[in-house]
N, C-alpha and C positions, 0 to 999 in steps of 0.2 A: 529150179535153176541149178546149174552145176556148183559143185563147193569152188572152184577155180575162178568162176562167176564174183562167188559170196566175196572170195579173199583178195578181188581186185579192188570192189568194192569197200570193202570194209579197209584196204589200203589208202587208197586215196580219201579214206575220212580220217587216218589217222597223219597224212601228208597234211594235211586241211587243218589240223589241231596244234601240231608243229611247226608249221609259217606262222601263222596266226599268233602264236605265242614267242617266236623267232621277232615278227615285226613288230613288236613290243620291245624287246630288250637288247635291241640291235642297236649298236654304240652311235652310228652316224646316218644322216639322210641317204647316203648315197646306196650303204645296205640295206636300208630299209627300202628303198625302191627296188632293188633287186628281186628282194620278196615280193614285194607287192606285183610285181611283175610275174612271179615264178606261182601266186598263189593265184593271179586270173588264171593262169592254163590249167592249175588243178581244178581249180574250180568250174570250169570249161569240160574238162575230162570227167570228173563227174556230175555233171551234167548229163554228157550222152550215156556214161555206163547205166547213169538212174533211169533213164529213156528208155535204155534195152531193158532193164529190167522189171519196171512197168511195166513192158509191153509183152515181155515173157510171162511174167507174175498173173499178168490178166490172163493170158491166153488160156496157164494150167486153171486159173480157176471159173471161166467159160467152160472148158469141157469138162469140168468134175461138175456143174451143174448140168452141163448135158446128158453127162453119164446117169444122173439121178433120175430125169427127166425120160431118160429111155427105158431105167431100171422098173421104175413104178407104173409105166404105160405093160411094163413087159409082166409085173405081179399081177393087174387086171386080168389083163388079158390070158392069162397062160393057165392054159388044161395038164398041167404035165403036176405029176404029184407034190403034195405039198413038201416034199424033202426037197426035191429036185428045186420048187421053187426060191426054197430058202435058199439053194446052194447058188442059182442064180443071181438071185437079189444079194447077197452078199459080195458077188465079183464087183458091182460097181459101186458099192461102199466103201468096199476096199479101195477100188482107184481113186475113188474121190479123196477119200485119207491123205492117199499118197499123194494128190494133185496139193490136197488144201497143207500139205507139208510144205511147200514152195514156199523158199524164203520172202517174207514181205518186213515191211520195216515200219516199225513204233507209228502209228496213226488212222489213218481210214481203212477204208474194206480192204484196198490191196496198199494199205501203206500211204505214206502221207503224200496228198495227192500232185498229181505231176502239176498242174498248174502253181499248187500254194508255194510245192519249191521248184518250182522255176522260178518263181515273183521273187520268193528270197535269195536264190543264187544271183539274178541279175539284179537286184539293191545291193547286194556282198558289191558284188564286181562294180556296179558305178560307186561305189562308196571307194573301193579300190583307185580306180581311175580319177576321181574327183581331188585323195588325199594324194596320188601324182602328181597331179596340176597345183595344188595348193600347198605342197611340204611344205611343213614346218608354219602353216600359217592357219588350218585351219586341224585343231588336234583333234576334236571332235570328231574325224572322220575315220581315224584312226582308229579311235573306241570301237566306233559304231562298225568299222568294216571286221577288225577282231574280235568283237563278241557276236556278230552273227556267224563268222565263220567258225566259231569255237560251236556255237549251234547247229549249223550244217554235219560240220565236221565229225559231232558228235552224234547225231544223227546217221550218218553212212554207218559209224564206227560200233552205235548200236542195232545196228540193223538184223532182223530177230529171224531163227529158220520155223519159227511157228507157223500154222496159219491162222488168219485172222477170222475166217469163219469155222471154227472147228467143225468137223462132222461126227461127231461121238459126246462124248462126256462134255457134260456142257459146264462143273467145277470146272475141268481142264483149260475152255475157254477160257473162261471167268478168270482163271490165274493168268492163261496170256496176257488179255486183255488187261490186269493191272500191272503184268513186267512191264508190258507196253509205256501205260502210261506211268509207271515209276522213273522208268529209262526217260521218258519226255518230258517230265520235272527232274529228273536231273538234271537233263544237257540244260534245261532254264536256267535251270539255280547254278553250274559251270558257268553260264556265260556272264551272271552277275558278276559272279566274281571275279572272272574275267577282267573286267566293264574296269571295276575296282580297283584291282591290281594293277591294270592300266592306269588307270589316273593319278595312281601312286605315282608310277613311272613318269610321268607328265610334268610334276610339281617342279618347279621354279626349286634347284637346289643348290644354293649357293652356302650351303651350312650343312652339318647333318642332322638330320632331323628326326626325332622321337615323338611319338605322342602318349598324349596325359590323359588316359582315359578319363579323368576324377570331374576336367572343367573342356572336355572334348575341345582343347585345342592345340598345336602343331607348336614344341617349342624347339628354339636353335640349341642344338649337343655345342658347348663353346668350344673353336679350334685353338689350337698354338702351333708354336712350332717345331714342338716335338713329334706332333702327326706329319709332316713330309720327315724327321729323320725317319720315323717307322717305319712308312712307307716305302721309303727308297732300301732301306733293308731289307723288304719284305719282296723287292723287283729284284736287288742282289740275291737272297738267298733264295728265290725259286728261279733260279738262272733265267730269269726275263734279259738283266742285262751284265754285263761284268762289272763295268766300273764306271763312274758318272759323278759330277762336279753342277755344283748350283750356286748362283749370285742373285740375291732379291735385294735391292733399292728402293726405297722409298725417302722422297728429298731429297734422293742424291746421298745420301747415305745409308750403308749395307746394315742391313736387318736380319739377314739370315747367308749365311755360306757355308759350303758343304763338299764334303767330298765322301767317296763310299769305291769299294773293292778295288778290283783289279783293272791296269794299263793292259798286262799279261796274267792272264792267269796262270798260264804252264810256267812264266819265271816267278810267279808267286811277285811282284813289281804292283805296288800298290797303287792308286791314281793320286798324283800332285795335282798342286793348284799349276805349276809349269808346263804339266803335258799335253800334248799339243794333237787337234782332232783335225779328220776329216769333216771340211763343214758344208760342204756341197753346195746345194739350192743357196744358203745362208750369205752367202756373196752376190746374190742379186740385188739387196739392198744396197750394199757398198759400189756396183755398176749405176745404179740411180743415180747415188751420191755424185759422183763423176760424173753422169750426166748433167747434171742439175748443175753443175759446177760451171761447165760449160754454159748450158744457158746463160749466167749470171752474167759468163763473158761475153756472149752475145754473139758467140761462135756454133751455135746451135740452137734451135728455134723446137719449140715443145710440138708444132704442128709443120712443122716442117715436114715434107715427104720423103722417106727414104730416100726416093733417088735423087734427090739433091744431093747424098753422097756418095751412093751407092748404084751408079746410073745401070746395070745388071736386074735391079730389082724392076724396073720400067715394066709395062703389058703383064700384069698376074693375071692367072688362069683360076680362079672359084670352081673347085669340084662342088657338082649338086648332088653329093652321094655322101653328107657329113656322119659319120658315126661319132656319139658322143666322146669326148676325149677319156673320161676316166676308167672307160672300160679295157682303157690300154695296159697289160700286164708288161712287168719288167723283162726285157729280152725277148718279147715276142714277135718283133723283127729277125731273130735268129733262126726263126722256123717257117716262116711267112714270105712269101715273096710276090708282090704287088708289080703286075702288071700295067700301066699305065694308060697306057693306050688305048684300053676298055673300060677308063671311068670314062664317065659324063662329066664335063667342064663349061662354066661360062664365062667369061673375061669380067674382072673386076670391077665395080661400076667406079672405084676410084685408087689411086695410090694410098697404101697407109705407110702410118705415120711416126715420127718418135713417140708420140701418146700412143699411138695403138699398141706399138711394141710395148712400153711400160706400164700399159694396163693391161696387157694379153689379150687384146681386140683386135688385133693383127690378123689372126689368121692362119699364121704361121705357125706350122708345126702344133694345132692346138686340137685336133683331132688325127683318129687311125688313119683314115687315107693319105693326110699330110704325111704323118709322121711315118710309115710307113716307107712312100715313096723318096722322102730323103733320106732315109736312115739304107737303103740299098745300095745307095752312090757317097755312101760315108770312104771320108778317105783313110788313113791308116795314119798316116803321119803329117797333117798337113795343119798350117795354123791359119788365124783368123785371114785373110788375105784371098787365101784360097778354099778356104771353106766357107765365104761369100757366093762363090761361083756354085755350089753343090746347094745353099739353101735360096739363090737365084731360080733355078731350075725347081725348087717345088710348086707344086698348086696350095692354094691357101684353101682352108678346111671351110672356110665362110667368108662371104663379105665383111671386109672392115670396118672395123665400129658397129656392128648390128651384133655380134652377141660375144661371149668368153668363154673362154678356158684357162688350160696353161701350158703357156707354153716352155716344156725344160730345159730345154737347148736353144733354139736356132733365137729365138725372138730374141736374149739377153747377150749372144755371141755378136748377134748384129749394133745391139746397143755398144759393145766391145767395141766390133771395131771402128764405127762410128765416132767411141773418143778417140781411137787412135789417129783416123782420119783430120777431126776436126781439134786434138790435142797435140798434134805433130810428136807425139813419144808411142812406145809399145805400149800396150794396155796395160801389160807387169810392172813397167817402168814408169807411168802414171800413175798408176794407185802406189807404189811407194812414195812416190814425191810428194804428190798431193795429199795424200788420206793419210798410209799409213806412219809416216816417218813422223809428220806434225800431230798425229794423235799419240804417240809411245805404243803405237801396234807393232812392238819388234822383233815378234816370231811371225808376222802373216806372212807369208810367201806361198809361192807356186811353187817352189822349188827348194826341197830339203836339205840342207846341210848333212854330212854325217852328225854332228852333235845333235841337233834337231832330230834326225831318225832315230837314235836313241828315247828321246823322248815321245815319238809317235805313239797313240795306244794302238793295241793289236785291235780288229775287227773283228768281231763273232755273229755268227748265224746260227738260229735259234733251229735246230734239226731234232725231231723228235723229243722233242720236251728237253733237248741239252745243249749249251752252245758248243757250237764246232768252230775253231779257229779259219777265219777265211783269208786272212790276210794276204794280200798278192797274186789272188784269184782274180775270175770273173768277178766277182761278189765284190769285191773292192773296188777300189777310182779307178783302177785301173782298166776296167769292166766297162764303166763309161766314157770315159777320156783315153783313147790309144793312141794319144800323139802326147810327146815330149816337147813340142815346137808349137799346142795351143795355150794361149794365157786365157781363157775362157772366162766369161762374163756372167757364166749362168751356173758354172762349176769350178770344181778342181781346187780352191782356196784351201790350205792349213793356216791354223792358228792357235790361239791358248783361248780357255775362255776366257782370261784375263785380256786379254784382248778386244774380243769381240764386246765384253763390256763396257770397253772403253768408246767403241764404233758407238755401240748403244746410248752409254753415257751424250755423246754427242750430239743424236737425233733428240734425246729427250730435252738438253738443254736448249733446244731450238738452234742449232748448230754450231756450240761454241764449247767446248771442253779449257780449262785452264787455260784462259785466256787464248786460247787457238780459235778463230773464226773460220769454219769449213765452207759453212753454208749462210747465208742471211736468215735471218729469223722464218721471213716469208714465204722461202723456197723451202726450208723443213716442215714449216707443217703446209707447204703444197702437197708436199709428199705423201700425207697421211689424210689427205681429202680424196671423195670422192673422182676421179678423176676423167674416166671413160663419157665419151658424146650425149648415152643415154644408162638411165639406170640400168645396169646390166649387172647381176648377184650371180659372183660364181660358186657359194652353195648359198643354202636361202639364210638372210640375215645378214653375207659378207661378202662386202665389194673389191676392188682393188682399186689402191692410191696409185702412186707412182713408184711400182716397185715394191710394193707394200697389201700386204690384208687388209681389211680394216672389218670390224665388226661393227656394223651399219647398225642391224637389232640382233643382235646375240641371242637373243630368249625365242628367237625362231630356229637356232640350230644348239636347243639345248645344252645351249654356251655357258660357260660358267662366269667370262669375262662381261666388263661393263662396255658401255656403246662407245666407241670412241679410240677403242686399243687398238692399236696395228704391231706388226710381225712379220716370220715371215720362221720355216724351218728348213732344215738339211734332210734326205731321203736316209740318211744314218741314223737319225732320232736327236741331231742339234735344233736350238727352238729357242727363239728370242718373241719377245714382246712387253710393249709400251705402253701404260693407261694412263694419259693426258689428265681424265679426272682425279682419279687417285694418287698421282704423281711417282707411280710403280715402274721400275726396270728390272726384266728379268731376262736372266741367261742361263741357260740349261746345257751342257755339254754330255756327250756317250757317243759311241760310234757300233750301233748292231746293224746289219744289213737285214734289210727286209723289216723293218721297225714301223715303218708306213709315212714319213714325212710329217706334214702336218696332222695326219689323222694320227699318229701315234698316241696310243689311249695313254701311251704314259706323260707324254707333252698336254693331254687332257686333262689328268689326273692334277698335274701338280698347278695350272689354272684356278681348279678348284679350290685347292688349299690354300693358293697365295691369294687368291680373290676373299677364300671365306677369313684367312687371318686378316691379311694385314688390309682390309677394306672397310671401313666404318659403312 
């Protein structure tokens, strides 16, 4: 076989060893499916390359048996003198040599045979597809699809240019035949460890944990709280983020608060407890709020159908061509242009509803071709009123109520104007009334003062290992929000985190902060219940309340939190969340773009600390 052969080969075993060990220490489900997806097609790919090489590998060593076979029919028979004969019978010795030099790979006559791994390429692969269908529920498939791939993998990666039948020195064999099999106890004894290393990774770690060789068992390293101040210096000084502010409750009274670098870094402006963030996503709960408000008055109906006030939304169109929502990159409407009229559509089998909207069962706007096809007819300057009409005119990504996503915009704009509708004030103009003026939220606005702009933190993006200041770019609110005239329900909020603790403070106390009654008892923890038609997990383990996350089983998306917390974060890296059992409120405030929202490993990070401190 050609070396170009060997070295695709021996490629795609060491692509194979790389996922394999990628799908192990991958932070979230959702990259871990990516992999498990990206490591069938290698695994696929060699596949065939191992097929052609088999069948190369055999060919060369058929005719170097042939050659032999004609060699020694030709020393019989042949009158021609004895030099002459030597000189003959050596030519196909020689080719044989050269034949039996074809690379073959650690195991049988021509390599380990095509049936045993094809049987283990296709166990790899349904082991693959099986922990797709069952993330996060079934870990054992994980082990077992990366430690045979670590097998595989290792196997292409040893793949030896000996031959396996030598034709000459039969030591020489002899030492093949045991690199062989030394190479084949390796790649074993790899994938135990593999196997191991995995299951490390697996472990329920709500602590950090050491082990005691002396009495072989697992004990808890004790936290405090000096491990989140480390920590968060440790995200300031390797410029993860600039400056960031924390409030942890427990009872209703503050246990841990914090502040760490810079508003501005270039004006050297340290971060107050007064300064004031971008909190994006993090005003969806405060739209529930309002919503919820509503119902209480009996001026909005939880199942009610949009077009009861929205008569525009009437006849939805269901594309049957859903691509899952999360594969949706920031700004990838800017280079994409979605022709409509060549999807495939089927009419709605029903109207949805203020539930669907508030669980993201809607439909709307909750995968690419939704999102896509509104975001082209996005207006420039227009507010809720008429940006009704542009999210009228989408197709919905799925039938309502049958499955979730999330929806960023349109679903929570709708909920907007909906209070505006059924609250007879501006959407701006009722959440001050109602929410923020009666809780002491008295930097939340839509709209910044100059004294307040002074206090805005700048925005950075983390660009080559450095943050770059992005403030007033794409990269900013301003990047998603280009109207001055929307009061958005789904974005565009500032605030202090002193503030939004307060919002918090609120839902925890089942909605009453110093003597202020927002909500009924019964309507705040609606919010935090299950809330969607049928069980629907929008990653595995976590449902959506109204308006809310909730972590249904947590230890299925190697959560650090207990069953029962809900939340909700800002696409800047803001991040709240509430443990009902533990009696925990937590508020996290920073503004980096491109931070990841809820997956922000550092809104994951500090979960963990405040679950492993302050949780008995």
């Amino acid at each position: 076989m050609t070396p170009k052969a060997i070295r695709i080969i021996r490629s795609l075993g060491r692509l194979i060893l790389i996922l394999a060990f990628l799908q192990v220490v991958a932070f979230n489900y959702r990259m871990q499916a990516v992999i498990s997806v990206a490591m069938l097609l290698a695994l696929a790919a060699a596949l065939l390359n191992y097929k052609v090489y088999r069948s190369k590998t055999r060919a060369a060593g058929d005719q170097a048996a042939y050659d032999e076979r004609t060699a020694a029919e030709g020393r019989e028979h042949s009158e021609e003198p004895a030099a002459e004969g030597r000189e003959h019978s050596e030519e196909p010795v020689a080719e044989g040599r050269e034949h039996s030099e074809e690379p073959v790979m650690a195991g049988h006559e021509y390599g380990v045979g095509w049936t045993v791994m094809f049987i283990l390429i296709i166990i790899c692969a349904g082991l693959e597809i099986f922990w797709l269908i069952n993330m996060g529920v079934v870990f054992t498939a994980n082990i077992a699809a990366a430690a045979l791939a670590m097998w595989i993998g290792g196997s292409f990666v040893f793949i030896r240019s000996e031959g396996c039948r030598p034709t000459g020195n039969k030591s020489e064999g002899s030492q093949s035949v045991k690199r062989r099999r030394t190479l084949r106890i390796s790649a074993i004894i790899l994938s135990v460890i593999f196997a191991g290393v995995t299951l490390v990774f697996s472990l329920p770690r709500d602590f950090a944990l050491s082990y005691n060789w002396d009495d072989w068992e697992y004990e808890a390293t004790p936290m405090d709280a000096e491990m989140i101040t480390q920590r968060m210096d440790e995200y300031i000084a390797d410029g993860e983020i600039a400056g960031a502010a924390l409030i942890v409750r427990k009872n209703g009274e503050i246990v841990y608060q914090n502040k760490w670098g810079f508003s501005d870094i270039e004006a050297k402006i340290p971060v107050e407890y007064d300064a004031i963030y971008r909190m994006m996503s993090m005003i969806k709960p405060i739209t529930a709020v309002a919503v919820m408000m509503l119902v209480e008055q009996g001026k909005i109906g939880l199942d009610d159908p949009v077009v009861k006030y929205i008569p525009s939304f009437a006849d939805r169109m269901v594309t049957d061509e859903r691509l899952k929502g999360y594969v949706l990159k920031c700004n990838i409407w800017n280079y994409i242009t979605v022709k409509c009229g060549g999807i495939n559509r089927v009419p709605a089998d029903r109207d949805f509803t203020v539930r669907d909207l508030l669980s993201h069962s809607a439909g709307l706007e909750e995968g690419i071709i939704g999102t896509l096809a509104s975001k082209a007819n996005e207006g420039e300057n227009d507010n809720l009123e008429e940006r009704m009409e542009r999210y009228a005119d989408a197709m919905l990504d799925f039938q309502p109520g049958t499955s979730t996503e999330y929806s960023a915009f349109a679903g929570f704009d709708v909920l907007a104007r909906i209070v505006e509708i059924a609250g007879g004030q501006t959407f701006d103009v009722f959440l001050k009334e109602h929410i923020f003026t009666p809780l002491g939220m008295k930097d939340a606005t839509f709209k910044l003062t100059d004294e307040q702009k002074s206090r805005l933190v700048q925005i950075y993006k983390r660009v080559g290992g450095e943050l770059v200041n992005v403030s007033g770019t794409d990269d900013d609110i301003g990047g998603e929000i280009k109207s001055d005239r929307l009061w958005s329900g789904s974005a565009g909020l500032y605030c202090t985190i002193g503030d939004y603790d307060r919002f918090g403070q609120m839902l925890a106390n089942g909605g009453m902060l110093d003597g202020v009654q927002i909500l009924k008892p019964e309507s705040a923890a609606l919010m935090h219940m299950e809330a969607q038609e049928k069980h629907l997990e929008y990653e595995p383990g976590f449902v959506w309340g109204l308006g809310l996350l909730i972590a249904h089983a947590p230890e299925r998306n190697d959560s650090f939190v207990r069953a029962g917390t809900y939340g909700w974060s800002g696409m800047y890296g803001t991040h709240f969340f509430i443990c009902p059992e533990e009696n925990i409120e937590v508020v996290f405030a920073t503004n980096r773009s491109g931070i990841g929202g809820n997956l922000s490993p550092i809104s994951r990070k500090l979960e963990e600390l405040v679950f492993g401190i302050y949780c008995e």
